[in-house]
N, C-alpha and C positions, 0 to 999 in steps of 0.2 A: 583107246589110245594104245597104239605098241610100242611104246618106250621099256626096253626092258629096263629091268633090274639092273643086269650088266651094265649095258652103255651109260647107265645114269653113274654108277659107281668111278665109272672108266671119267667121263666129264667131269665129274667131281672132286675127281684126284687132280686130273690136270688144272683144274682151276686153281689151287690152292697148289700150284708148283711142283708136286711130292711126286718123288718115283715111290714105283711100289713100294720097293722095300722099306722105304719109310711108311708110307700108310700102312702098312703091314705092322709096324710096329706099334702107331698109334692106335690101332683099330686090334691090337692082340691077338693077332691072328699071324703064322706063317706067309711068307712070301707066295709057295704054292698055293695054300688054301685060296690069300688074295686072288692070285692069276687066274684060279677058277671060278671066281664068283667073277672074276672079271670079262672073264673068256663065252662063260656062261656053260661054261660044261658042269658044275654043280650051282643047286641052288644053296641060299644061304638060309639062315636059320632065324626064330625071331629075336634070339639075343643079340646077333651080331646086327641084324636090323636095327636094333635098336641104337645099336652103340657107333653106327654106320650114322643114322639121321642126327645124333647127338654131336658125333664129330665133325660132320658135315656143314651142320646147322641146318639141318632142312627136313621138310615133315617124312615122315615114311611112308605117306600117300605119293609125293612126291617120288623117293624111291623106285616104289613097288610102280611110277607109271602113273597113276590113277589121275593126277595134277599136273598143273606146268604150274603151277603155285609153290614155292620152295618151302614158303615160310608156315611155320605151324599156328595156323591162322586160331584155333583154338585155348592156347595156351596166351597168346599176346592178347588177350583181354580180360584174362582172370583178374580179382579184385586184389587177390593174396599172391604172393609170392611162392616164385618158381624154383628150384634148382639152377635153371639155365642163367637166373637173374646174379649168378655168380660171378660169371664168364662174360668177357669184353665179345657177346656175339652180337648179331644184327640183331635178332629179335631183342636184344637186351637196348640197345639202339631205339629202336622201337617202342619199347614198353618205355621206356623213360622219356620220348616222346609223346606219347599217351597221358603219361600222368602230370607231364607239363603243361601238357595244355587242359585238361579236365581240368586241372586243380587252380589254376591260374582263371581258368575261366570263371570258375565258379563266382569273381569276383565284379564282375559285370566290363565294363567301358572297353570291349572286345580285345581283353587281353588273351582272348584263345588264339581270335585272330592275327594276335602279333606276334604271337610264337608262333604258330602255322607262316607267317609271313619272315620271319629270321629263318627259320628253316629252311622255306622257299631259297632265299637270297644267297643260304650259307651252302647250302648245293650247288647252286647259280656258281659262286664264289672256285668251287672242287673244279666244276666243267669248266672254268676260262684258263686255270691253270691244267689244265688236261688238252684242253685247245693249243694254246701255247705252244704245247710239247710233242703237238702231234698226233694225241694218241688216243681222240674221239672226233668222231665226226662232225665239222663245223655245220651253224646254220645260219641262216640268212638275218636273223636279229640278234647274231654275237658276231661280235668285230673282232677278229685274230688279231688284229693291229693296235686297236684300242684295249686287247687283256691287261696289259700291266696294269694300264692306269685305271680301269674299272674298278679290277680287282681290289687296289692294295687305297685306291680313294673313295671311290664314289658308292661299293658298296658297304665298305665298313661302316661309312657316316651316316648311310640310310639304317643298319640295323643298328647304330649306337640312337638314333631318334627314335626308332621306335621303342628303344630300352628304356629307353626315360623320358617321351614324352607324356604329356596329362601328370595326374595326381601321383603321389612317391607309390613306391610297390606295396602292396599288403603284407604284412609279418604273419605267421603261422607256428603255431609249438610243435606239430605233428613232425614225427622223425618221418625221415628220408627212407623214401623204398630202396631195398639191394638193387633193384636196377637203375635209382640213381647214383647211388656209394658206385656203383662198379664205372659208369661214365665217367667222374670222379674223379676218380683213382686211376683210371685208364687214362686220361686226358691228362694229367699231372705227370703220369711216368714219359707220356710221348714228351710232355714240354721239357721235364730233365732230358730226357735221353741225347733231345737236340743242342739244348744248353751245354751241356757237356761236351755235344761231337763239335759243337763252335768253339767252345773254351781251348780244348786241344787244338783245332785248326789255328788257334787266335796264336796261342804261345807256339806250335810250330812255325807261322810266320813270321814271330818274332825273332827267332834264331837266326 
């Protein structure tokens, strides 16, 4: 694979919006230094690599080339708890998907399969408002005309049956992994955050 170093660095910043100078600051490192790892006129080192895949979210095999796999396929299946299980990232995303379904499974009447299946639907759910707007590519079994109403009817109703159909949910004492607390927590600050920028729009309109 000749994906360097550099260009992966260079993609990676821009994904995530930042001029250098700012990933420079994230990443604790000089503007220059950046430009150079980015230019590729010096190589980097294995701490900033490190601190490079952490910030990035993505493995160092990635990085270094070696992958078009971003995710640090190794650590998202560990039994115990990560570091990263701190942090609102994808893998964190992931591992609490995992133990959603593992743990749920365990209890037979294919409730793995129905979280894999709300999951499905809650994706489904991202791309029709993505469609909508433009700003993914349509396919021939989504209806850009019919988004709203999928969206905001017909899939919520399917994932609220599959929430509660058959027998009630099973109870469990075992505490919550940090990669579910972080979902959590995450998913609460997004619903204030918007509550709030509605509240204000609400009393601005009322003026």
């Amino acid at each position: 694979m000749s994906t360097s170093v550099s260009s992966r660095l260079v993609s990676l910043r821009k994904e995530k919006n930042l001029s250098q100078k700012e990933a420079a600051v994230e990443l604790g490192v000089s503007q220059a230094l950046l430009s150079h790892y980015e230019k590729g006129i010096r190589e980097c080192g294995l701490d900033f690599l490190c601190r490079a895949s952490a910030f990035y979210d993505v493995s160092t095999d990635y990085l270094l080339g070696l992958t078009d796999n971003k995710m640090m396929s190794d650590a998202l299946f560990v039994e115990h708890e990560i570091p990263q299980d701190s942090e609102a990232r994808m893998s964190t995303v992931f591992r609490s998907s995992v133990y959603m379904q593992e743990r749920l499974g365990v209890y037979g009447r294919n409730y793995s399969s129905k979280i894999r299946s709300i999951y499905i639907l809650t994706i489904y759910k991202v791309y029709l408002h993505a469609l909508r707007q433009g700003a993914i590519p349509n396919h021939e079994n989504a209806k850009k005309e019919l988004a709203p109403f999928i969206t905001t009817n017909l899939i919520d109703h399917v994932i609220n049956s599959l929430v509660f159909e058959g027998d009630n949910k099973p109870k469990r004492s075992e505490q919550l992994p940090k990669s579910m607390e972080t979902i959590i927590n995450e998913a609460t600050r997004l619903i204030n955050r918007e509550i709030a920028r509605m509240y204000n729009y609400s009393i601005k309109d009322s003026k």
